[in-house]
C-alpha positions in Angstrom: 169.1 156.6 83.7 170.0 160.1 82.5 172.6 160.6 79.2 174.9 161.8 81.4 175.0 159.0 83.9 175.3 157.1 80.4 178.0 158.7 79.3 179.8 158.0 83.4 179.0 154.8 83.2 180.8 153.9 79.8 183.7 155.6 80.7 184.0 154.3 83.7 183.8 150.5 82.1 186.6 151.6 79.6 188.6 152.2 82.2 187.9 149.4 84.5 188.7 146.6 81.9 192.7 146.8 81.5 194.0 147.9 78.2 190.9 147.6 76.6 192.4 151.2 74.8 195.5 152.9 74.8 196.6 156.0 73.0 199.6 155.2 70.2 201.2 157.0 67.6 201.2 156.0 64.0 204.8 154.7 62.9 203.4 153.6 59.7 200.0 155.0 58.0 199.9 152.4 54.8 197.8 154.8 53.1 196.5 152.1 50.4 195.9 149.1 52.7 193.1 148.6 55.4 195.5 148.7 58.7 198.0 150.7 60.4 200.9 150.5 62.5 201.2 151.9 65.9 203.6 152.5 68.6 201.6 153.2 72.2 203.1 155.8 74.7 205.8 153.3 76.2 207.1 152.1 73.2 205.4 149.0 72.6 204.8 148.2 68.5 201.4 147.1 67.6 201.2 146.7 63.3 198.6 145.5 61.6 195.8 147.7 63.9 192.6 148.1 61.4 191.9 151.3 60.1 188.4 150.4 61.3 186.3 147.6 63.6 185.3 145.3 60.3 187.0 144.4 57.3 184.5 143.6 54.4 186.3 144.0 51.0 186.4 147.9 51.2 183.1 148.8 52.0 182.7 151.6 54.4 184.5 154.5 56.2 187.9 154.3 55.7 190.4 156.7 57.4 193.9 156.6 57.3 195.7 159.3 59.8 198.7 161.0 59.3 201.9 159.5 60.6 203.0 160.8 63.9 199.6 161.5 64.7 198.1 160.4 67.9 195.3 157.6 67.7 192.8 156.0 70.3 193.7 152.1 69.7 191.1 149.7 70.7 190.5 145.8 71.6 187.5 144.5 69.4 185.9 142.7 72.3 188.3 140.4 74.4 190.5 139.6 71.7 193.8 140.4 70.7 192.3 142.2 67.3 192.6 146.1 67.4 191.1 149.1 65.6 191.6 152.4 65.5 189.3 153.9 67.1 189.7 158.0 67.2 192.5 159.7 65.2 194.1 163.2 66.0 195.0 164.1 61.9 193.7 163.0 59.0 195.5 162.1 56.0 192.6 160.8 53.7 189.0 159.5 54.4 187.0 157.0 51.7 183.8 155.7 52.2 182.0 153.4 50.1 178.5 153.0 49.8 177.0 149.9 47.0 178.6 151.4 44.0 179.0 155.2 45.4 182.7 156.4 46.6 184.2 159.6 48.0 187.7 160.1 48.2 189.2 163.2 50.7 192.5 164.2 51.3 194.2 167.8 51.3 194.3 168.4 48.0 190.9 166.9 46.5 187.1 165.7 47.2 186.7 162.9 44.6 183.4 161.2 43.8 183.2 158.0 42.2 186.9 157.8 40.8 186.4 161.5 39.3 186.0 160.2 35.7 183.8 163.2 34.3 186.0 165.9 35.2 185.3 168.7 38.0 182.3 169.7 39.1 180.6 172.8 37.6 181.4 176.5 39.5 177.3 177.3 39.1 178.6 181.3 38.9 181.3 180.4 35.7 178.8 178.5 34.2 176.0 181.2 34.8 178.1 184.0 33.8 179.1 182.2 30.6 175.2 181.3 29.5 174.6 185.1 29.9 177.2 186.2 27.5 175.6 183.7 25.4 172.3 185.3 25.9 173.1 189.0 25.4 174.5 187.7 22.2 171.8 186.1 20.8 169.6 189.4 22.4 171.6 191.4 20.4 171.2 189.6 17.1 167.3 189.8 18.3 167.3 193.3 18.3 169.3 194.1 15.1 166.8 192.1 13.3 163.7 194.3 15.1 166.0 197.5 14.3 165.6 195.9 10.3 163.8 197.2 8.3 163.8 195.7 4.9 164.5 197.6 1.5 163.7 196.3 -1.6 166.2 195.2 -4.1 169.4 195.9 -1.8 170.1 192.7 -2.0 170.4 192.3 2.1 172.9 194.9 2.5 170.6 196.3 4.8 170.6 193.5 6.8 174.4 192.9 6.7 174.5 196.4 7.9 172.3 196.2 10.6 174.0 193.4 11.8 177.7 194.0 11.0 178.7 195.4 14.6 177.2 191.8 16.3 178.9 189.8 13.6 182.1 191.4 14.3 182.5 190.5 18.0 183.2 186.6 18.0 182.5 184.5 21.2 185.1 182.5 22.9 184.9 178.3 23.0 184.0 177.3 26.0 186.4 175.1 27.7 185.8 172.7 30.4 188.3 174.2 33.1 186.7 177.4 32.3 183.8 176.0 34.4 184.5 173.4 36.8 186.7 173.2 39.8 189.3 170.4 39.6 189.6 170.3 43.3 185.8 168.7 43.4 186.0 165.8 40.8 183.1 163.7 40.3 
């Protein structure tokens, strides 16, 4: 049997067994709990419809759609349990992995709770370790430059070096090198 005559076959037991899914619309998206609630196309309420087949403590893929959106509501087998099973827009998606988490919603991508701040822009980091280079280049070469005079005392010196002395660097900040959108 081909894919395709797969594919045919499936869909043509989905829509053989009656109501085994129906499209709804979410009424209520409780974005910090494990289910939703739904209202199918003739008005019907359905709440508590799992935000996905299992429930085991959190683990997982987690998405929660936005409200009003349009959802694909499945049976989980012959019982009277459903899932969400396709979702139109989503609001946020989690998934947890042992001790590994991701977090998604419009605003942010958060790994593991985001405790150590955003993640490093590679180019604001780079750019910033050059500036700290060509500094300590230019010392480098004022000391070649040197030449050493006996008995000055290391005016020499200070003079040879007074123009690098004279332009400070800036502290480095943290937001000056990560991007708070991608916390990790």
């Amino acid at each position: 049997m081909t894919d395709n005559e797969k594919i045919i076959r499936g869909l043509k037991q989905l829509s053989e067994e009656p109501h085994s899914s129906f499209i709804a619309t979410v009424s209520d998206n409780h974005p910090d709990d494990d289910f939703i609630d739904v209202e199918d196309l003739v008005g019907t309420a359905y709440n508590n419809v799992r935000k996905r087949a299992t429930v085991d403590g959190g683990k997982g893929l987690i998405i929660t759609p936005a409200a009003n959106s349009f959802v694909l509501v499945s049976r989980i087998g012959g019982s009277d349990e459903l899932y969400m099973a396709m979702v139109s827009i989503i609001e946020t998606v989690k998934l947890s992995i042992d001790d590994i988490t991701i977090a998604i919603d419009n605003s942010k991508v958060e790994f593991n709770g985001g405790r150590n701040g955003g993640m490093v822009i590679s180019k604001n980091t780079a750019d910033r370790l050059n500036k700290i280079e060509d500094d300590i280049n230019t010392l480098k070469q004022d000391f070649t430059a040197w030449t050493p005079v006996p008995n000055d005392g290391g005016a020499a010196l200070k003079a040879a070096t007074a123009s690098w002395s004279d332009q400070q660097l800036q502290d480095t900040h943290a937001s000056d090198l990560e991007d708070t959108k991608v916390t990790h």
